[in-house]
Structure formats: structure tokens, C-alpha cells
N, C-alpha and C positions, 0 to 999 in steps of 0.2 A: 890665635890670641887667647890668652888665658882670661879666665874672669878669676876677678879678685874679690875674697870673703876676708872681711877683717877678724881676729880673732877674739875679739869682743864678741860679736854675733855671732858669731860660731857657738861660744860659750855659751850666749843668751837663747839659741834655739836650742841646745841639745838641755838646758835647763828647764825649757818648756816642754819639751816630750819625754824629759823624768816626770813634770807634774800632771801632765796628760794620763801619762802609764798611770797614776799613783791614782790620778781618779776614777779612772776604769776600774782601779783593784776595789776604794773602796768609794764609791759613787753616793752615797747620803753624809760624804763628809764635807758638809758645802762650807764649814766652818774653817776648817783648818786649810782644803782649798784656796780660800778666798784669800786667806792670813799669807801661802804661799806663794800667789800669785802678787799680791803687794808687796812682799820682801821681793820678790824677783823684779816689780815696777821699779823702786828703791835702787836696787843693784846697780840696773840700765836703764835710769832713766835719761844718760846721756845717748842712748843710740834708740831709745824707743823712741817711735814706733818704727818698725821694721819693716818696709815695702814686703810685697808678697814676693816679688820678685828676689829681693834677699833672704826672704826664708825659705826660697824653691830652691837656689843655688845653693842652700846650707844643708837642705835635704837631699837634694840629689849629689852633692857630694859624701853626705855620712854616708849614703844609700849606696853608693858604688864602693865605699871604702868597706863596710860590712860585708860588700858581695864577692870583695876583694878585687876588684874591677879598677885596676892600677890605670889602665887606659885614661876613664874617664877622670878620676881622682887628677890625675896631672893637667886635666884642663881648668883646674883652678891654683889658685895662686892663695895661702893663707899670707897675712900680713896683720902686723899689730897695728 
């Protein structure tokens, strides 16, 4: 049985781990941050908040799809 990730959420987690990466790069930018993570509340605020559980599955399929790990990737199912 495949688990299914809609592609909204998909979109909205890999949007969040650009502004994760982006704060690591530059960490005293808590302005511009905060402005980024509001536009992105804005974006999806019809699918936030995001169970942990659909942000695990949205990771560990990018996670397998980066590793190239075709196996895993096809135990989920994308949908709009």
C-alpha cells in the first residue's frame, strides 16, 4: 500500500528546508527570516499546519529520491 503525499505539501516542505538551509547560511538574519517564513504561512495556509507525520513522509521520500533509492520513492504515491 502506497502512502500518498499531496503535492502541495510536498511543495510546502521542500520550501521549508530552502529557508532552513537559508538560515543556517545566514543565522543573525532573523528579519528577513521571519518575513520568509510569513510569506510561506500566506502561500499554505490552506494545508498548514502539517502533521509530523506528513512532513516525515515528505522527507523521507525527497530523502530516498536524492539517494536515488527508486525502491523506496515508489512507496509513495504524489497527488494534487
Amino acid at each position: 500500500m502506497k502512502k500518498i503525499i499531496k503535492k502541495k505539501v510536498l511543495e510546502c516542505v521542500i520550501e521549508q528546508q530552502k529557508i532552513n538551509e537559508w538560515s543556517k547560511l545566514f543565522p543573525r538574519d532573523f528579519d528577513i527570516r521571519l518575513a520568509k517564513l510569513l510569506e510561506l504561512r500566506e502561500k499554505y495556509n490552506d494545508i498548514i499546519p502539517i502533521t509530523a507525520e506528513m512532513k516525515q513522509d515528505v522527507l523521507s521520500y525527497l530523502n530516498s529520491l536524492n539517494a536515488e533509492d527508486y525502491e523506496i520513492c515508489n512507496k509513495f504515491l504524489i497527488t494534487d
